[in-house]
C-alpha positions in Angstrom: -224.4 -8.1 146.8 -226.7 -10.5 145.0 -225.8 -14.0 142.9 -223.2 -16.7 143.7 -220.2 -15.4 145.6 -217.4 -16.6 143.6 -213.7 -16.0 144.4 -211.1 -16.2 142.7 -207.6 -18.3 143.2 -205.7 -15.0 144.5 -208.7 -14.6 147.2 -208.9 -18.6 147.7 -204.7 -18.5 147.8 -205.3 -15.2 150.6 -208.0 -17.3 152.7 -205.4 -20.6 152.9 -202.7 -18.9 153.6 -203.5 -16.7 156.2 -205.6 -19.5 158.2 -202.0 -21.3 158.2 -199.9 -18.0 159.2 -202.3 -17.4 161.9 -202.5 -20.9 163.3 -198.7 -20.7 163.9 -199.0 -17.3 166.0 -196.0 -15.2 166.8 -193.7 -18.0 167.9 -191.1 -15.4 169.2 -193.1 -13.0 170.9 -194.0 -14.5 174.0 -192.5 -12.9 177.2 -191.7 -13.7 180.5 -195.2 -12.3 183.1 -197.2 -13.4 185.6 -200.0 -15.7 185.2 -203.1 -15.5 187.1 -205.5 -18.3 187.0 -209.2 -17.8 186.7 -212.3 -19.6 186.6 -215.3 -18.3 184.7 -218.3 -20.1 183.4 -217.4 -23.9 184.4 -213.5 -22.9 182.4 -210.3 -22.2 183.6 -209.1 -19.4 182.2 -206.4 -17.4 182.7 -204.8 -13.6 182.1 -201.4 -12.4 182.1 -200.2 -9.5 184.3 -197.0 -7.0 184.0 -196.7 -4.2 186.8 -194.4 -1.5 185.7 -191.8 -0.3 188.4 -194.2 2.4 189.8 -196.2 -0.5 191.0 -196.2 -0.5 194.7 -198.2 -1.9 198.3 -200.4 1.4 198.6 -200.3 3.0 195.2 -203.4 2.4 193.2 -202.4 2.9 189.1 -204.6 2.1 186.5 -204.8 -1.0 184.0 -205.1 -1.5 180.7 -206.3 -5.0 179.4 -205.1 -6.3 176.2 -206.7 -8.3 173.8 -205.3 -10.6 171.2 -206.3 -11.5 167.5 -207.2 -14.6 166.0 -204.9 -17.3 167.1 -202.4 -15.0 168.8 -201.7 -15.9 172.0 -202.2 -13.9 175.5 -198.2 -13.0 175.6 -198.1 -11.4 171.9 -200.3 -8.4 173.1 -196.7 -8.3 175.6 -194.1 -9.4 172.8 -195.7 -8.0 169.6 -197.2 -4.5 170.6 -195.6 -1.5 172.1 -197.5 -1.7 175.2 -195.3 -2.9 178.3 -192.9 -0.1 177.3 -195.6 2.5 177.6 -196.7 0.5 180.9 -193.3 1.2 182.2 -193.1 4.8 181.3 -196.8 5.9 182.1 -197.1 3.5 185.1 -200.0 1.9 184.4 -200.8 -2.0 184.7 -201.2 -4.2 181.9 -203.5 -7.7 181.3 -203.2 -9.8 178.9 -206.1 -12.6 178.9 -206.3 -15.3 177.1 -208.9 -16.3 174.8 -210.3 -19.9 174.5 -210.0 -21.8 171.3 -207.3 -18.7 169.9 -210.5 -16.4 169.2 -212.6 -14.1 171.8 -216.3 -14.6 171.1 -216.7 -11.1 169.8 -220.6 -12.2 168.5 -219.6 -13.2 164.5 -221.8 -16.1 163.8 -219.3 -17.9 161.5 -216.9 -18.8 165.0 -219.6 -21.7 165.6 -221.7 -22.9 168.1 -219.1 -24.1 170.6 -217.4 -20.7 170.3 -220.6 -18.7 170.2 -221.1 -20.2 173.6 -218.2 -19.0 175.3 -218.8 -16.0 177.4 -216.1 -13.8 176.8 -217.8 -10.3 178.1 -218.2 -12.0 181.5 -214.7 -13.5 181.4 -213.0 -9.9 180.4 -215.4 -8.2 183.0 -214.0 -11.0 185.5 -210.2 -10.0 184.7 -210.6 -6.2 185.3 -212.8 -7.2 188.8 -210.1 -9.7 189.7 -207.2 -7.4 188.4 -208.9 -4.5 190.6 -208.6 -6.4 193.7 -205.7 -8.3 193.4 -203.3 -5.8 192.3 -205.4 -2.6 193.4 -205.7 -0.6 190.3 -207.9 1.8 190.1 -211.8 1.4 190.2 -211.8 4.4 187.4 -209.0 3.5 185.7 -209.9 0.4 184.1 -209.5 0.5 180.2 -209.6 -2.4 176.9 -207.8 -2.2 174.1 -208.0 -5.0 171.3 -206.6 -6.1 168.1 -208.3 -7.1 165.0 -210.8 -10.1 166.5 -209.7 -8.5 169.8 -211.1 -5.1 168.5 -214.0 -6.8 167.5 -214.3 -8.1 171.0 -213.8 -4.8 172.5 -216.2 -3.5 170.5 -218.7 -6.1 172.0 -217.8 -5.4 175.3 -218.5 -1.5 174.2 -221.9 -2.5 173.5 -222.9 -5.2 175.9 -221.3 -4.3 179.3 -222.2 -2.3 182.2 -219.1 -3.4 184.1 -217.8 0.7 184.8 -215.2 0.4 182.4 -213.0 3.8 181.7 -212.3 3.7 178.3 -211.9 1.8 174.9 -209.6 1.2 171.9 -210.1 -0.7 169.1 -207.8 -1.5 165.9 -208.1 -2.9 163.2 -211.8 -4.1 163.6 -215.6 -3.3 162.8 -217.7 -4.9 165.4 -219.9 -8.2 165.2 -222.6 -7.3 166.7 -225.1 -4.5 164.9 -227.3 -3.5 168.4 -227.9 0.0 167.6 -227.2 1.3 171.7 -225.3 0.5 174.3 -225.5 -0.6 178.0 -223.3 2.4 179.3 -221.7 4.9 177.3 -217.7 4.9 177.7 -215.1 6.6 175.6 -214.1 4.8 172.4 -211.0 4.9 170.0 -211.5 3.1 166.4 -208.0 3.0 164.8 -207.8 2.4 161.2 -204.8 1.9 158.2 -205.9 2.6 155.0 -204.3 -0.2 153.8 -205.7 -3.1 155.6 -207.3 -5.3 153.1 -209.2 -7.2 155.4 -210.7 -3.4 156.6 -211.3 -2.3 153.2 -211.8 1.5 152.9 -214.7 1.6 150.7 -216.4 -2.2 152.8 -217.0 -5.0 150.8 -216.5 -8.5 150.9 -212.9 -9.7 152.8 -211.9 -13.7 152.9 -210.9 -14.5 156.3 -211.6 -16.4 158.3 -214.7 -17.2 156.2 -216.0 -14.3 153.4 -217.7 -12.3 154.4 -219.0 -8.7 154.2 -217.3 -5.7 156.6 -218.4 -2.1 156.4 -215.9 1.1 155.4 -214.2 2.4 158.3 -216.5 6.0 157.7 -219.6 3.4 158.4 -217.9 1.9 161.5 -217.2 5.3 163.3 -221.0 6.7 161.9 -222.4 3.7 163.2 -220.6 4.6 166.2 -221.2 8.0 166.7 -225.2 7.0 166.7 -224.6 5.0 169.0 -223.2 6.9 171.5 -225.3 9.9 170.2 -222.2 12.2 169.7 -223.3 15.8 168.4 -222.1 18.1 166.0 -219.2 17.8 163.1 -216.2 16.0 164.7 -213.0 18.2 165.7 -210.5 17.2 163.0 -206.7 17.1 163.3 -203.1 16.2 161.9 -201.3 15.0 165.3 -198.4 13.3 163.6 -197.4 12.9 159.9 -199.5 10.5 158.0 -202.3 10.1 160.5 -205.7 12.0 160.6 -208.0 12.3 163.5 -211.2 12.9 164.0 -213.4 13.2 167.6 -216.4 13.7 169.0 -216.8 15.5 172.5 -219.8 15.8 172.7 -221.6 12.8 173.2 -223.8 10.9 175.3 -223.1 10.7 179.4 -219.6 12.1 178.7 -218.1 9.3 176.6 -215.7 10.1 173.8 -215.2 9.1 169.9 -212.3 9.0 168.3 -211.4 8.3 164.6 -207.4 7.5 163.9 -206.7 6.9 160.4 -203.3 6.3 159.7 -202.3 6.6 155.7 -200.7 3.0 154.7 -201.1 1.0 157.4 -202.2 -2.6 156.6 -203.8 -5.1 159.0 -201.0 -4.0 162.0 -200.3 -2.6 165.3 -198.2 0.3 163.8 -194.9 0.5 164.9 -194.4 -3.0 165.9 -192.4 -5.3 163.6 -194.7 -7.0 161.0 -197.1 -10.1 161.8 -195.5 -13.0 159.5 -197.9 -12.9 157.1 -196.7 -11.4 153.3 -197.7 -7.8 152.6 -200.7 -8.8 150.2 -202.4 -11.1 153.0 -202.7 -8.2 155.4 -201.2 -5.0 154.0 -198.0 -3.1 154.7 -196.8 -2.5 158.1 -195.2 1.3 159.3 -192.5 1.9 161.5 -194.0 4.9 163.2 -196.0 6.0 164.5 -196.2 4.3 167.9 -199.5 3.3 168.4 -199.3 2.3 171.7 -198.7 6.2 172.7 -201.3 6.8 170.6 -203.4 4.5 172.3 -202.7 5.5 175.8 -202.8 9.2 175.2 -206.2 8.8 173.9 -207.5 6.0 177.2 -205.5 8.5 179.6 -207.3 12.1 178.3 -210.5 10.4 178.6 -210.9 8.6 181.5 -213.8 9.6 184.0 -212.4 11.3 187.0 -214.8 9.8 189.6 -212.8 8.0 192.1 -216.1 6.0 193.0 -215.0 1.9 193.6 -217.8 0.3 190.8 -220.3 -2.5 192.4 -219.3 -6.3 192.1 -220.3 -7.2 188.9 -223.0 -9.1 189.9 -224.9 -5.7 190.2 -223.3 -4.2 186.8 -224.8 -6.9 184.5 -227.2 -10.3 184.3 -226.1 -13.4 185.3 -223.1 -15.1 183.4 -223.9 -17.6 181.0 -224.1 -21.0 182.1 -221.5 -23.5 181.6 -220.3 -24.0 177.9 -221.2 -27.4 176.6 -219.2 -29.7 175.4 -216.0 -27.1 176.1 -212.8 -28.4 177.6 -211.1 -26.1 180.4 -208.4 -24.2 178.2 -205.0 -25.1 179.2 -202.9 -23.0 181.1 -203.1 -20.0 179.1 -200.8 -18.2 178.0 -198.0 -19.5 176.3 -195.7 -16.8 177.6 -192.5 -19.2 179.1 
Protein backbone atom coordinates (compact mmCIF):
# COMPACT_ATOMS: atom_id res chain seq x y z
CA UNK A 1 0.00 0.00 0.00
CA UNK A 2 1.90 3.14 -1.14
CA UNK A 3 1.51 7.09 0.14
CA UNK A 4 0.75 8.45 3.58
CA UNK A 5 -1.17 6.08 5.79
CA UNK A 6 -3.93 8.17 7.04
CA UNK A 7 -6.74 7.00 9.38
CA UNK A 8 -9.54 8.26 10.03
CA UNK A 9 -11.33 9.26 13.54
CA UNK A 10 -13.42 5.90 13.71
CA UNK A 11 -9.92 3.97 13.23
CA UNK A 12 -8.05 6.58 15.56
CA UNK A 13 -11.36 6.27 18.08
CA UNK A 14 -10.83 2.00 17.54
CA UNK A 15 -6.85 2.26 18.32
CA UNK A 16 -7.59 4.55 21.78
CA UNK A 17 -10.09 2.66 22.89
CA UNK A 18 -9.01 -0.65 22.65
CA UNK A 19 -5.33 0.16 24.11
CA UNK A 20 -7.56 1.38 27.32
CA UNK A 21 -9.98 -1.81 27.37
CA UNK A 22 -6.99 -3.97 27.17
CA UNK A 23 -4.88 -2.24 29.74
CA UNK A 24 -7.71 -2.95 32.28
CA UNK A 25 -7.75 -6.82 31.46
CA UNK A 26 -10.57 -9.09 32.57
CA UNK A 27 -10.82 -7.82 36.13
CA UNK A 28 -13.18 -10.77 37.04
CA UNK A 29 -11.74 -13.61 35.53
CA UNK A 30 -8.96 -14.48 37.65
CA UNK A 31 -9.25 -17.83 39.50
CA UNK A 32 -8.00 -19.47 42.30
CA UNK A 33 -4.50 -22.12 40.95
CA UNK A 34 -1.33 -22.86 41.87
CA UNK A 35 1.54 -20.73 41.15
CA UNK A 36 4.90 -21.99 40.33
CA UNK A 37 7.80 -19.74 40.29
CA UNK A 38 10.46 -19.74 37.64
CA UNK A 39 13.47 -18.17 36.74
CA UNK A 40 14.53 -17.81 33.10
CA UNK A 41 17.01 -15.43 31.55
CA UNK A 42 18.10 -13.22 34.76
CA UNK A 43 13.73 -12.82 35.33
CA UNK A 44 11.45 -14.33 37.64
CA UNK A 45 8.83 -15.52 35.96
CA UNK A 46 6.14 -17.51 36.80
CA UNK A 47 3.17 -20.01 35.35
CA UNK A 48 0.00 -21.07 36.76
CA UNK A 49 -0.94 -24.80 37.12
CA UNK A 50 -4.68 -26.60 37.48
CA UNK A 51 -4.56 -30.55 37.73
CA UNK A 52 -7.96 -32.00 37.06
CA UNK A 53 -9.22 -34.74 39.48
CA UNK A 54 -7.59 -37.58 37.41
CA UNK A 55 -4.34 -36.07 38.44
CA UNK A 56 -2.57 -38.58 40.60
CA UNK A 57 1.23 -39.75 42.28
CA UNK A 58 1.92 -42.33 39.32
CA UNK A 59 -0.32 -41.33 36.56
CA UNK A 60 1.33 -39.44 33.86
CA UNK A 61 -1.57 -37.18 31.83
CA UNK A 62 -0.77 -34.77 29.40
CA UNK A 63 -0.62 -30.77 29.53
CA UNK A 64 -1.77 -28.13 27.71
CA UNK A 65 -0.07 -24.63 28.14
CA UNK A 66 -2.14 -21.63 27.71
CA UNK A 67 -1.25 -18.47 26.44
CA UNK A 68 -2.67 -15.07 27.01
CA UNK A 69 -3.33 -11.90 24.73
CA UNK A 70 -2.21 -8.57 25.06
CA UNK A 71 -2.45 -7.36 28.54
CA UNK A 72 -4.54 -10.30 29.85
CA UNK A 73 -3.22 -11.82 32.53
CA UNK A 74 -1.96 -15.54 33.18
CA UNK A 75 -5.39 -16.51 35.17
CA UNK A 76 -7.85 -15.29 32.21
CA UNK A 77 -6.60 -18.22 29.94
CA UNK A 78 -8.34 -20.10 33.51
CA UNK A 79 -11.37 -17.52 34.03
CA UNK A 80 -12.15 -16.41 30.45
CA UNK A 81 -11.76 -19.60 28.23
CA UNK A 82 -13.42 -22.85 28.41
CA UNK A 83 -10.34 -24.71 29.14
CA UNK A 84 -10.22 -25.97 32.91
CA UNK A 85 -13.61 -27.50 32.21
CA UNK A 86 -12.33 -29.53 29.40
CA UNK A 87 -9.16 -30.20 31.76
CA UNK A 88 -11.45 -31.71 34.22
CA UNK A 89 -13.42 -33.80 31.83
CA UNK A 90 -10.44 -34.94 29.40
CA UNK A 91 -7.90 -35.15 32.33
CA UNK A 92 -5.32 -33.32 31.04
CA UNK A 93 -3.06 -30.66 32.88
CA UNK A 94 -3.35 -27.10 32.22
CA UNK A 95 -0.47 -24.04 32.40
CA UNK A 96 -1.04 -20.83 32.38
CA UNK A 97 2.28 -18.59 32.16
CA UNK A 98 2.63 -15.38 32.48
CA UNK A 99 4.01 -12.96 30.06
CA UNK A 100 6.26 -10.04 31.01
CA UNK A 101 5.20 -6.55 30.41
CA UNK A 102 1.28 -8.02 29.48
CA UNK A 103 2.63 -9.12 25.93
CA UNK A 104 4.67 -12.48 24.95
CA UNK A 105 7.44 -11.53 22.52
CA UNK A 106 5.88 -13.23 19.67
CA UNK A 107 8.79 -11.42 17.12
CA UNK A 108 6.48 -8.03 15.95
CA UNK A 109 9.00 -5.28 15.84
CA UNK A 110 6.59 -2.61 16.97
CA UNK A 111 6.61 -4.32 20.93
CA UNK A 112 10.12 -2.42 21.25
CA UNK A 113 13.49 -3.13 22.12
CA UNK A 114 13.00 -3.92 25.83
CA UNK A 115 10.29 -6.33 24.78
CA UNK A 116 12.03 -7.65 21.69
CA UNK A 117 14.64 -8.75 24.22
CA UNK A 118 12.63 -10.93 26.26
CA UNK A 119 13.01 -14.55 25.52
CA UNK A 120 9.77 -15.89 25.54
CA UNK A 121 10.39 -19.25 23.42
CA UNK A 122 12.91 -20.26 26.04
CA UNK A 123 10.71 -19.23 28.92
CA UNK A 124 7.54 -21.36 27.38
CA UNK A 125 10.01 -24.24 26.54
CA UNK A 126 11.15 -23.87 30.33
CA UNK A 127 7.37 -24.24 31.67
CA UNK A 128 6.60 -27.40 29.62
CA UNK A 129 10.32 -28.90 30.91
CA UNK A 130 9.57 -27.78 34.38
CA UNK A 131 5.75 -28.73 34.12
CA UNK A 132 7.07 -32.24 32.81
CA UNK A 133 9.04 -32.91 35.87
CA UNK A 134 7.26 -31.44 38.50
CA UNK A 135 3.91 -32.72 37.90
CA UNK A 136 4.92 -35.69 35.54
CA UNK A 137 3.00 -35.14 32.43
CA UNK A 138 3.70 -36.78 29.68
CA UNK A 139 7.02 -36.28 27.60
CA UNK A 140 4.63 -36.74 24.32
CA UNK A 141 1.81 -35.04 25.50
CA UNK A 142 2.97 -31.63 25.72
CA UNK A 143 0.79 -29.11 23.61
CA UNK A 144 0.35 -24.80 23.30
CA UNK A 145 -2.46 -23.19 22.63
CA UNK A 146 -2.60 -19.21 22.47
CA UNK A 147 -4.82 -16.32 21.97
CA UNK A 148 -4.59 -13.43 19.71
CA UNK A 149 -0.77 -12.13 20.73
CA UNK A 150 -0.65 -15.50 22.48
CA UNK A 151 -1.42 -17.19 18.97
CA UNK A 152 1.04 -15.10 17.52
CA UNK A 153 3.41 -16.39 20.12
CA UNK A 154 2.53 -19.84 19.50
CA UNK A 155 3.02 -19.46 16.17
CA UNK A 156 6.70 -18.39 17.01
CA UNK A 157 7.25 -21.12 19.08
CA UNK A 158 5.87 -23.24 15.87
CA UNK A 159 8.68 -21.93 13.98
CA UNK A 160 11.55 -21.46 16.19
CA UNK A 161 11.56 -24.46 18.67
CA UNK A 162 12.91 -27.82 18.75
CA UNK A 163 11.70 -28.38 22.32
CA UNK A 164 9.51 -32.00 21.23
CA UNK A 165 6.40 -30.29 21.55
CA UNK A 166 3.07 -32.48 20.64
CA UNK A 167 0.98 -30.16 19.14
CA UNK A 168 -0.28 -26.52 18.46
CA UNK A 169 -3.30 -24.22 18.37
CA UNK A 170 -3.56 -20.87 17.55
CA UNK A 171 -6.64 -18.33 17.49
CA UNK A 172 -7.18 -15.41 16.48
CA UNK A 173 -3.58 -14.63 15.09
CA UNK A 174 -1.20 -14.57 12.00
CA UNK A 175 2.37 -14.95 13.07
CA UNK A 176 5.18 -12.26 13.46
CA UNK A 177 7.75 -13.85 12.20
CA UNK A 178 7.82 -14.60 8.15
CA UNK A 179 10.89 -17.56 8.31
CA UNK A 180 9.66 -19.68 5.56
CA UNK A 181 10.56 -23.39 7.64
CA UNK A 182 10.56 -24.56 10.71
CA UNK A 183 12.90 -26.15 13.36
CA UNK A 184 10.65 -29.37 13.76
CA UNK A 185 7.55 -30.00 12.28
CA UNK A 186 4.51 -30.43 14.88
CA UNK A 187 0.85 -30.43 14.25
CA UNK A 188 -0.84 -27.03 13.98
CA UNK A 189 -4.44 -25.62 14.42
CA UNK A 190 -5.14 -21.84 13.02
CA UNK A 191 -8.61 -20.91 14.19
CA UNK A 192 -10.25 -18.11 12.61
CA UNK A 193 -13.89 -15.90 12.88
CA UNK A 194 -14.86 -14.23 9.97
CA UNK A 195 -15.65 -11.38 11.85
CA UNK A 196 -12.55 -10.30 13.57
CA UNK A 197 -11.68 -6.96 12.38
CA UNK A 198 -8.36 -6.96 13.60
CA UNK A 199 -7.99 -10.58 11.32
CA UNK A 200 -9.59 -9.13 8.39
CA UNK A 201 -10.66 -11.77 5.82
CA UNK A 202 -9.42 -10.21 2.73
CA UNK A 203 -5.68 -8.76 5.05
CA UNK A 204 -5.17 -5.28 5.06
CA UNK A 205 -4.21 -2.72 7.37
CA UNK A 206 -5.68 -3.23 11.25
CA UNK A 207 -5.02 -0.37 14.13
CA UNK A 208 -3.84 -2.06 17.14
CA UNK A 209 -1.66 -1.90 18.86
CA UNK A 210 0.14 0.15 16.27
CA UNK A 211 -1.25 -0.05 12.24
CA UNK A 212 -0.11 -2.19 10.71
CA UNK A 213 -0.52 -4.68 7.85
CA UNK A 214 -1.92 -8.57 8.66
CA UNK A 215 -2.41 -11.07 5.88
CA UNK A 216 -6.06 -12.94 5.01
CA UNK A 217 -6.55 -15.90 7.05
CA UNK A 218 -6.32 -18.08 3.34
CA UNK A 219 -2.53 -16.47 3.31
CA UNK A 220 -1.87 -17.41 6.94
CA UNK A 221 -2.93 -21.25 6.56
CA UNK A 222 -1.00 -21.20 2.64
CA UNK A 223 1.83 -19.74 4.23
CA UNK A 224 1.53 -22.47 6.62
CA UNK A 225 0.97 -25.36 4.70
CA UNK A 226 4.49 -24.43 2.76
CA UNK A 227 5.86 -24.45 5.60
CA UNK A 228 5.18 -27.62 6.85
CA UNK A 229 5.16 -28.86 3.22
CA UNK A 230 1.64 -30.38 3.49
CA UNK A 231 0.51 -32.19 0.11
CA UNK A 232 -2.39 -32.36 -1.83
CA UNK A 233 -5.93 -30.38 -1.57
CA UNK A 234 -6.97 -30.22 2.18
CA UNK A 235 -9.90 -32.64 3.42
CA UNK A 236 -12.81 -30.24 3.91
CA UNK A 237 -15.58 -30.55 6.43
CA UNK A 238 -18.84 -29.11 8.31
CA UNK A 239 -18.26 -30.53 11.94
CA UNK A 240 -20.63 -28.25 13.65
CA UNK A 241 -23.10 -25.60 12.26
CA UNK A 242 -21.41 -22.37 11.26
CA UNK A 243 -17.84 -23.63 11.24
CA UNK A 244 -15.82 -24.98 8.18
CA UNK A 245 -12.74 -26.96 8.39
CA UNK A 246 -10.12 -27.69 6.38
CA UNK A 247 -6.76 -30.18 7.04
CA UNK A 248 -3.91 -31.36 5.78
CA UNK A 249 -2.64 -35.05 6.60
CA UNK A 250 -0.23 -35.24 4.72
CA UNK A 251 2.58 -33.21 5.59
CA UNK A 252 6.00 -33.12 6.52
CA UNK A 253 7.49 -35.72 9.45
CA UNK A 254 3.82 -36.43 10.33
CA UNK A 255 2.71 -32.96 11.57
CA UNK A 256 -0.84 -31.83 10.92
CA UNK A 257 -2.73 -28.54 9.59
CA UNK A 258 -5.79 -27.53 10.42
CA UNK A 259 -8.00 -24.57 9.20
CA UNK A 260 -11.24 -23.69 11.56
CA UNK A 261 -13.24 -20.94 10.29
CA UNK A 262 -16.01 -20.21 12.26
CA UNK A 263 -18.84 -17.81 10.35
CA UNK A 264 -19.27 -14.54 12.72
CA UNK A 265 -16.96 -14.84 15.14
CA UNK A 266 -15.09 -11.55 15.98
CA UNK A 267 -11.74 -11.22 17.86
CA UNK A 268 -12.95 -14.17 20.62
CA UNK A 269 -12.50 -17.40 22.23
CA UNK A 270 -15.95 -18.65 21.05
CA UNK A 271 -18.19 -19.69 23.49
CA UNK A 272 -16.76 -17.79 26.31
CA UNK A 273 -18.60 -14.56 27.41
CA UNK A 274 -17.36 -11.46 25.44
CA UNK A 275 -13.95 -9.57 26.19
CA UNK A 276 -15.23 -5.99 27.47
CA UNK A 277 -14.49 -4.33 24.54
CA UNK A 278 -17.77 -3.07 22.22
CA UNK A 279 -18.62 -5.23 19.25
CA UNK A 280 -17.04 -2.72 16.56
CA UNK A 281 -13.47 -2.76 18.41
CA UNK A 282 -13.17 -6.57 18.04
CA UNK A 283 -16.23 -8.12 16.44
CA UNK A 284 -19.16 -10.11 17.71
CA UNK A 285 -18.70 -12.92 20.06
CA UNK A 286 -20.84 -16.61 19.65
CA UNK A 287 -22.19 -18.59 22.23
CA UNK A 288 -21.31 -21.91 20.60
CA UNK A 289 -19.55 -23.50 19.58
CA UNK A 290 -17.07 -24.45 22.39
CA UNK A 291 -13.82 -23.89 21.24
CA UNK A 292 -12.06 -25.35 23.86
CA UNK A 293 -13.56 -28.92 22.65
CA UNK A 294 -12.63 -27.92 19.54
CA UNK A 295 -9.32 -27.21 20.55
CA UNK A 296 -8.59 -30.32 22.44
CA UNK A 297 -10.17 -32.64 20.03
CA UNK A 298 -7.90 -31.34 17.39
CA UNK A 299 -4.31 -31.41 20.09
CA UNK A 300 -5.66 -34.97 21.34
CA UNK A 301 -6.18 -36.72 17.51
CA UNK A 302 -2.81 -35.51 16.70
CA UNK A 303 -0.48 -36.03 19.10
CA UNK A 304 2.67 -38.34 18.29
CA UNK A 305 2.33 -41.62 19.94
CA UNK A 306 5.98 -42.11 20.85
CA UNK A 307 6.31 -42.50 24.47
CA UNK A 308 10.07 -41.40 24.17
CA UNK A 309 11.01 -38.77 27.39
CA UNK A 310 12.48 -35.68 24.99
CA UNK A 311 16.26 -34.46 25.95
CA UNK A 312 16.82 -31.49 28.45
CA UNK A 313 16.35 -28.61 26.45
CA UNK A 314 19.73 -27.75 26.47
CA UNK A 315 20.15 -30.47 23.62
CA UNK A 316 16.73 -29.40 21.79
CA UNK A 317 17.79 -25.72 21.03
CA UNK A 318 20.84 -23.03 21.34
CA UNK A 319 21.63 -21.36 24.35
CA UNK A 320 19.00 -18.95 25.93
CA UNK A 321 19.39 -15.47 25.39
CA UNK A 322 21.32 -13.63 27.81
CA UNK A 323 19.99 -11.53 30.44
CA UNK A 324 17.38 -8.78 29.23
CA UNK A 325 18.78 -5.37 29.78
CA UNK A 326 17.44 -2.96 31.62
CA UNK A 327 14.27 -5.44 32.47
CA UNK A 328 12.91 -5.63 36.03
CA UNK A 329 12.01 -9.22 37.41
CA UNK A 330 8.13 -9.33 36.65
CA UNK A 331 6.22 -9.50 39.83
CA UNK A 332 4.66 -12.36 41.04
CA UNK A 333 2.77 -13.30 38.08
CA UNK A 334 -0.29 -14.09 37.85
CA UNK A 335 -2.82 -12.10 39.20
CA UNK A 336 -5.08 -15.03 39.96
CA UNK A 337 -6.00 -14.42 44.07
Amino acid sequence: MGGTLRRSSPERRRAALLGAALALGLADAAVAAQTIALGHQGLMRSYLVHRPPQHAPGRSLPLLIALHGTSMRAGDMFGYTDLRAVADREGFVLAAPASHGHVFNDGFGALGSAAAAVDDVGFIEAVAEDARTRFGVRADGIHVVGLSNGGSMVQRLAIESRYPFAGFAAVASAPRVRTPGVARPAPLLLVFGTADPLNPQGGGWVWTPVPHAKPSPAQTVADWAARLQCQGPPESESPLPGVQRQQWRDCSSGARLAWLSIDGLGHHWAGARPLPFPSWVVGPQLAAPKLGDLVWGFLASASRTSSAAPAAISAVRPPAMPPAPGLAPSPDPATAK
